[in-house]
N, C-alpha and C positions, 0 to 999 in steps of 0.2 A: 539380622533376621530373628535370632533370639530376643533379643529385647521386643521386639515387635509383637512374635508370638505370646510372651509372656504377657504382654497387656491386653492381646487380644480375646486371650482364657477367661481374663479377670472383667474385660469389658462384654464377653458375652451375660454374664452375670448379673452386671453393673444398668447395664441399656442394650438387651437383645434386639430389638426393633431395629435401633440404629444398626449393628451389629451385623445383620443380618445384610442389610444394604451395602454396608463397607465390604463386608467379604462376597457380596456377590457382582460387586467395582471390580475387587481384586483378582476375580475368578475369570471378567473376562480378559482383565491385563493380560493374565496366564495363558489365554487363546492364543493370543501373537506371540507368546515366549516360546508356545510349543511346546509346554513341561505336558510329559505324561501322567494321568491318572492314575496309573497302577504304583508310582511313586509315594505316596500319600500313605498309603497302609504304611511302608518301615521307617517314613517319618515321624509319623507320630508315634510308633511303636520305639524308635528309637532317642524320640525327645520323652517320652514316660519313661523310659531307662535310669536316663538322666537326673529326672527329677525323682526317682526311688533311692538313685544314691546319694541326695542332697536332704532326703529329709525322710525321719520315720513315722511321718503323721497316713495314715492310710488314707484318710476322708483327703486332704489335699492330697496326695498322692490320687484318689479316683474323681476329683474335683477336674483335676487338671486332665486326668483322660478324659474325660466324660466332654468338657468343651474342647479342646480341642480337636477330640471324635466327631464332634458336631461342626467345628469348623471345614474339619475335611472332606465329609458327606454335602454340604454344602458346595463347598469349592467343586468336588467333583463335578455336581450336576450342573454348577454353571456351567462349569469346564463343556461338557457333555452335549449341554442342550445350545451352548453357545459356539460353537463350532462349525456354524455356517462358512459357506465361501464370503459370503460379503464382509462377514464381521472378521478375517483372517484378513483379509483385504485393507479394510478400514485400519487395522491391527500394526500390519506391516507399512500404513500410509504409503499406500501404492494407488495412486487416481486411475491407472492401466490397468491392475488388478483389479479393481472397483468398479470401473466399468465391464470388465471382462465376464468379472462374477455374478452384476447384476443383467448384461448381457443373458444370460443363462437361464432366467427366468422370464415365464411367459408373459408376453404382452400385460397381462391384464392383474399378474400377481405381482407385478418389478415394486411397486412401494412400499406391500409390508414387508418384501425382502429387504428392504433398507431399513424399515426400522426395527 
């Protein structure tokens, strides 16, 4: 996961566009994992830690907060706004779930509840 995140600091920089779309992939993976949001603050709070004691350069030192703050505001709202029943559903590949969840909506709204 470290090595992961460390590329993904340096690739928000690199190709944000793309960046943007990978972490909001990853965002809904994390719907079916079920990681909480309020998690995210003392992660990155405790991977800056990390990288303060690894180097005394400040700009990279708030280089690396600065994206991966932006990673995790991101990842939230996926988190957030993706958290429908269908997509927990689809998540846990449960076709009984999936039906159950789109069950749940009305007649006339069930298709953009799937997508």
């Amino acid at each position: 996961i470290a090595d992961k995140l460390v590329t993904m600091t340096l690739d928000m920089y690199r190709d944000p566009k793309r960046m943007v779309e990978d972490i909001s992939a990853l965002g809904l993976r994390h719907v079916g994992y079920g990681i909480p949001t309020d998690l995210f603050g003392p992660f990155v709070t405790a991977c800056v830690q990390v990288i303060r004691s690894l180097t005394d350069d400040d700009a990279a030192e708030e280089s690396f907060r600065w994206s991966l703050s932006l990673i995790s505001r991101i990842l939230t709202r996926v988190i957030n706004e993706g958290s429908t029943i269908v997509m927990k559903a689809i998540n846990t590949n449960s076709a009984k779930g999936l039906r159950k969840a789109v069950g749940c909506a009305p007649r006339g709204r069930r298709a953009p509840w799937v997508v």
